[in-house]
Every structure is written in C-alpha cells, then in structure tokens.
C-alpha positions in Angstrom: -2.5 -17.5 19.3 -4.6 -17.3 16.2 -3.8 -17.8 12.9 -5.9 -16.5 10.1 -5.3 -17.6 6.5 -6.4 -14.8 4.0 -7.4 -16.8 0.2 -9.9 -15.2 -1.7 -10.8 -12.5 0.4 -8.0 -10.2 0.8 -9.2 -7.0 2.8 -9.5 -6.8 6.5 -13.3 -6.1 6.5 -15.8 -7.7 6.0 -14.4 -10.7 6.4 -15.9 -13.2 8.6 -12.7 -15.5 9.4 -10.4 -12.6 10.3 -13.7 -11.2 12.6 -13.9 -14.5 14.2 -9.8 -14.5 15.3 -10.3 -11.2 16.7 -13.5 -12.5 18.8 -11.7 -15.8 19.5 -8.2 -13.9 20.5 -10.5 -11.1 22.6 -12.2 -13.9 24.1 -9.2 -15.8 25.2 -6.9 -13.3 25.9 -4.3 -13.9 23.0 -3.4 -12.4 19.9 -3.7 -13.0 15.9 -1.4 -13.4 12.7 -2.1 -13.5 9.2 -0.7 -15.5 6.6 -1.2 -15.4 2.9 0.5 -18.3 0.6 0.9 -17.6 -3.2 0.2 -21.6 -3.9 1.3 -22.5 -7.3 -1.8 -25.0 -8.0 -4.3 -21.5 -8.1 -1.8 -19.1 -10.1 -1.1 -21.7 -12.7 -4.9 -21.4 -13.4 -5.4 -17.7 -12.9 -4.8 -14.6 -15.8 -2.8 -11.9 -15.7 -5.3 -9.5 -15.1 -6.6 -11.5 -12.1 -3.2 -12.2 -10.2 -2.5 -8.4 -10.9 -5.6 -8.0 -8.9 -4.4 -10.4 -6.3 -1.0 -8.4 -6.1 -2.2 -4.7 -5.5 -4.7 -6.1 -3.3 -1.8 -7.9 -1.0 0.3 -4.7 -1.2 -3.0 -2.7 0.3 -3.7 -5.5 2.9 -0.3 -5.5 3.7 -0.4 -1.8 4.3 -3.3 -1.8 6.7 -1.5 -4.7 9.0 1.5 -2.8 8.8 -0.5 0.6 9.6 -1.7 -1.6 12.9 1.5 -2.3 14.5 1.9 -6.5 12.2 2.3 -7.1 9.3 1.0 -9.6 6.8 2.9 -12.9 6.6 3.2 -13.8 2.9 5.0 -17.3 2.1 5.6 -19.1 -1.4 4.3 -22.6 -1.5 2.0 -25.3 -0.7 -0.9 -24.1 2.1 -0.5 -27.8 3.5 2.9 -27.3 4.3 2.6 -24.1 4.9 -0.1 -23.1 6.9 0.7 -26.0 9.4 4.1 -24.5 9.6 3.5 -21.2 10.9 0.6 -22.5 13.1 3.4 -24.5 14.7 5.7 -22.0 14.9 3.2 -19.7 16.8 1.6 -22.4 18.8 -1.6 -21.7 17.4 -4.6 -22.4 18.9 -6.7 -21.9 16.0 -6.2 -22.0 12.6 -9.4 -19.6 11.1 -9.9 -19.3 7.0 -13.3 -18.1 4.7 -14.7 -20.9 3.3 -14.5 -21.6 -0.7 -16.7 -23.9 -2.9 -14.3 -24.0 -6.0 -13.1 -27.4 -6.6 -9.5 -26.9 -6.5 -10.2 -24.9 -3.1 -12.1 -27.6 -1.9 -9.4 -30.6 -2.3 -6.6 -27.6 -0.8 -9.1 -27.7 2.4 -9.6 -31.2 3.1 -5.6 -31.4 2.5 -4.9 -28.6 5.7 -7.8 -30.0 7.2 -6.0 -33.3 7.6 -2.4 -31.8 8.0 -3.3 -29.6 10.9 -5.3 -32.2 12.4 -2.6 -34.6 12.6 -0.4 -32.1 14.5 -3.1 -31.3 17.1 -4.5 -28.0 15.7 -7.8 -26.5 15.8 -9.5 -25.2 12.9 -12.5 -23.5 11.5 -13.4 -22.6 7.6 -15.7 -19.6 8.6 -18.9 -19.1 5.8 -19.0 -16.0 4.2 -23.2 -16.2 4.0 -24.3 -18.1 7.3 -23.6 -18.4 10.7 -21.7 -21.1 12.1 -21.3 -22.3 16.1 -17.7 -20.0 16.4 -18.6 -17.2 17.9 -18.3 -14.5 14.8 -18.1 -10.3 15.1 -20.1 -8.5 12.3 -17.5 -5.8 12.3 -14.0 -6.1 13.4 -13.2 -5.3 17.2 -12.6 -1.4 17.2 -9.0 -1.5 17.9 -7.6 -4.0 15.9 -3.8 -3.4 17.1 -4.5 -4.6 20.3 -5.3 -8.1 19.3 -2.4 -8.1 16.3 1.0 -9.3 16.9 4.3 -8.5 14.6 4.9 -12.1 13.3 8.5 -10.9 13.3 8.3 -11.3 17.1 8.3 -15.5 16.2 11.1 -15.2 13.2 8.7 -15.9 10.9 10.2 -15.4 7.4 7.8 -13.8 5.2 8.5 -12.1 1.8 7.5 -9.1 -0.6 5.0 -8.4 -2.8 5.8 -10.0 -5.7 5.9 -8.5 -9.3 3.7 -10.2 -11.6 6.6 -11.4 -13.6 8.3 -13.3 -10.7 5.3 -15.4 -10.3 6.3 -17.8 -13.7 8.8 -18.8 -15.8 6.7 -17.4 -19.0 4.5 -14.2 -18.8 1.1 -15.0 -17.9 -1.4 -14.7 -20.9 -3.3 -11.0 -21.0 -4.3 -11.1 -24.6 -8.0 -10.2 -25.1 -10.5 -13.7 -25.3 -11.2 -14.0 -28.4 -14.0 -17.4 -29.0 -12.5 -20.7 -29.8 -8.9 -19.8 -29.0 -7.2 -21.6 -26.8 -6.6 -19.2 -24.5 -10.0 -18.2 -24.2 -10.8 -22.1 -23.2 -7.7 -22.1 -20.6 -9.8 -19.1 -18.9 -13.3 -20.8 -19.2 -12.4 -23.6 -17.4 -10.1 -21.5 -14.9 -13.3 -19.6 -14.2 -15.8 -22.6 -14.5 -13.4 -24.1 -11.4 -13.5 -21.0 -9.2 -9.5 -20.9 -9.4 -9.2 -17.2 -10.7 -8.2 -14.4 -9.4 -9.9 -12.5 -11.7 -13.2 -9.9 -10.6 -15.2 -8.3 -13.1 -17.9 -6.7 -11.0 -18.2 -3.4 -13.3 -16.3 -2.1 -15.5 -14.6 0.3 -13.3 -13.2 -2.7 -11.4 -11.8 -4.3 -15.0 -10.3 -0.5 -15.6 -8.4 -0.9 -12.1 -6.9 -4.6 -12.9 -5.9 -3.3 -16.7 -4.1 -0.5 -14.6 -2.6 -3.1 -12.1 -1.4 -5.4 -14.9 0.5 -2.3 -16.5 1.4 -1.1 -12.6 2.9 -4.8 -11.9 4.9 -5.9 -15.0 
C-alpha cells in the first residue's frame, strides 16, 4: 500500500506526490489511499477566505476520488498522529507528500518524518520543481481506479467536508485589510510564514474564494 498525504496541493493533477504513488503502486503491484488532515496549527493562521478555498477545493478532490471507485480520507488533527495512524492501519509501504518550504510546514515535516520513522515506515516529500531519485510520472497513470482502493475496505474513519464555521470556536476574520490594523498584521505574518490557505493568482480566483466564503458559512 501507499499512502499519499494531500497539504497544499489539493487536485489530483499535477501533482508530483500523488504521480509518484501511482508509479510506486503500478510498480509494485499494490494500491494507493489519500489522506487529508485539517491540522489546527495551519487554520489557526489562515483567513476566511483562504480556508473557504481549502474547503470547496476538498469537496472537488473528494468528488474526483469518489468518481474513481475511493474516496478521500479526511481526519481532524495532528499530521504526526495522524498520518502514522492510517499508514499503520493500511500497512503502508510508503508514505508519499509534496514538499513545502513554509516554516510551520517545515517543523510539521521533520515531526512525521521522525514519527513514521520510528514505526518502520518509508517515506518521500516529493518536490514540486525538480526531480528527485523516486521514480515520478509527469501525468497520472491513465486509469487511476485501478491503482485506488476504498479506504473503507480498512475501517478507516474519515469525515465530511466541513463548514467553515465548524472549524473554530469564533468566526474566522473576513473583514477587508485595512493598513496598521491588527488584523491586517495577523495576515502579514500568516502569509510571510507560508501558513495560508489563501491564493490570489487573479482576480477571478479572489471572485471564486469571496463566492466560497458566502457558499461555506
């Protein structure tokens, strides 16, 4: 088995890690599951408009498995605990995740990193820019159910979508920054970290997470 961790990059393609557990499970004859943890320590630090972001990308993600005969695993937590959890609970071979240069993602790596290699586990952070020794598809394999398995198969518990309100006790900030507020300072250093959510390629993509705000409570 291999397990993929979706962070950051939450679509099935491109992305390098989930290309490189389809190689590793075509190469080896086995199968993958995907695992997404809403982790506390990043939406503390992200705004509403980026964790609305987060959630209709999850519900599309989660479509797409589900459209391919799995489904996504989504757990509420810490990734150490976490992601070592379900790698035992499928006997992983391989735990596979894109790497991140943030500083808070950077600490939550070495953390797993050490977890999983206590209890035996293999794993890879897979760059999203260069090659690395793992043997790595451009494109994912051209029949993606084949090499999926229903996590339900292992009694993995796994959980909805949430709404944005669920997420925290008080309703995350989506006031407009406005300089020398604190609010706008919360966000600067949120972005300054790498710990947001929040994508603001063009402004058709700040139109859509306005929309998903409203959409997600």
């Amino acid at each position: 088995m291999q397990l993929h961790w979706h962070r950051r990059n939450l679509r099935p393609s491109p992305n390098p890690a989930l290309s490189t557990a389809f190689s590793a499970a075509k190469r080896t004859d086995s199968a993958v599951v995907s695992l997404f943890v809403l982790d506390d320590a990043i939406l503390a630090r992200a705004d509403a408009l980026g964790v609305a972001f987060m959630l209709g990308s999850l519900h599309a993600l989660r479509d797409w498995y589900r459209d391919h005969g799995s489904d996504l695993v989504i757990q509420h937590g810490d990734p150490t605990d976490v992601v070592g959890r379900v790698a035992e609970t499928i006997d992983a071979e391989t735990v596979v995740w894109n790497s991140d240069h943030s500083r808070l993602a950077r600490g939550r790596d070495r953390a797993v990193q050490q977890a999983l290699a206590r209890d035996g586990v293999e794993y890879a952070a897979v760059s999203n820019e260069q090659s690395t020794g793992i043997p790595t598809a451009g494109r994912l394999v051209s029949e993606p159910a084949a090499y999926l398995v229903d996590p339900n198969e292992f009694g993995i518990e796994t959980r909805a979508v949430p709404r944005l309100a669920e997420l925290a006790e008080a309703e995350y900030d989506s006031t407009p920054l406005i300089a020398g507020t604190e609010s706008a300072r919360k966000r600067l250093e949120a972005l300054s970290n790498g710990t947001t959510y929040r994508r603001c390629d063009d402004a058709t993509e700040v139109d859509t997470q306005y929309e998903l705000a409203r959409r997600l409570g």
